[in-house]
C-alpha positions, 0 to 999 in steps of 0.5 A: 788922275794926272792931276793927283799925280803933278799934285803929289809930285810938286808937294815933293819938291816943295818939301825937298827945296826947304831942306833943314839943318841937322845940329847936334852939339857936344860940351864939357859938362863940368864947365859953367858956361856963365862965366863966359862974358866975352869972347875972339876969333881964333886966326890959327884955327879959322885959317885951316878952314878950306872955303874963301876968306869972302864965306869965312868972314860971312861966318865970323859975321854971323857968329858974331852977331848971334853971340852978340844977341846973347850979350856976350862982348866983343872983346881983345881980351876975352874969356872964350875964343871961337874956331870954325871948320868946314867940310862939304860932300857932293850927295845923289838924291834918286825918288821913285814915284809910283803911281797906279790904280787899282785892288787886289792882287794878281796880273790884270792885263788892263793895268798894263798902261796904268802905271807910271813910274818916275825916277827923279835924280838930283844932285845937291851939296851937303855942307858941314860947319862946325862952331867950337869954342875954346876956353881961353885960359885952359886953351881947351875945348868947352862946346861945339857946334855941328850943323849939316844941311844942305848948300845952296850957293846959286848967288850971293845973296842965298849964299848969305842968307844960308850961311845966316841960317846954318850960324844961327840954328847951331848957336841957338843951342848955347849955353847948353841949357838955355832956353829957346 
């Protein structure tokens, strides 16, 4: 029985570790987003974005290198510029566990020790990004991008690979339409 429950109990863990990202994404349906060839970064707005300059250019990095697998250019001179936004929340997981054994209802006094319960509690960062893009010419609005998940900031390293992961899943979903 003691097995069963360590077995049940790291599969949670397990599950929980791999968080995912939540995105949505909002667009302006009346824009044909074909015609968008080039793109820049827009200083004004990735300025007010509250993280380090060292995550914003992890960010920048890899939008760029995402847009830049969908073939769009670089450019000094471009049809779309890219804003990024940042929030982060402090969240409270609390589990509780149940395990026990037995049929039927009513009170058994021989049930007494024959369930455990454990509460886990763990406390984590929950990260939000946003990836707007802007039509150049109209200095407006065309797509956004929002993804949520968890943060997971222990080095450097996963820091990059996390940023990679949020950039990446909120991109894959421009231009609206396109197929994965």
């Amino acid at each position: 029985m003691k097995f069963l429950k360590h077995f049940i109990l790291a599969f949670a863990i397990t599950l929980t570790s791999c968080s995912s990202i939540k995105v949505n994404t909002d667009y302006d349906t009346k824009v044909d987003f074909s015609k968008y060839k080039t793109f820049a970064f827009y200083k004004t707005g990735i300025d007010k974005a509250d993280i380090s300059d060292l995550d914003k250019r992890r960010i920048l990095r890899a939008i760029e290198a995402e847009l830049t697998d969908l073939g769009m250019i670089k450019s000094e001179d471009p049809d779309m510029l890219v804003s990024i936004f940042t929030k982060s929340r402090e969240k409270v997981n609390v589990n509780q566990n149940n395990f026990g054994y037995g049929f039927g209802w009513g009170w058994n006094p021989w049930m007494w020790n024959g369930m455990n319960n454990n509460v886990n509690v763990s406390q984590y960062t929950e990260g939000t990004l946003f990836i707007d893009f802007i039509d150049k010419e109209k200095k407006e609005l065309v797509w956004q991008g929002i993804g949520t998940g968890a943060l997971k900031m222990d080095d450097r390293e996963k820091k990059e690979i996390r940023i990679k992961e949020f950039v990446k899943e909120i991109v894959s979903r421009f231009p609206p339409g396109r197929k994965k």
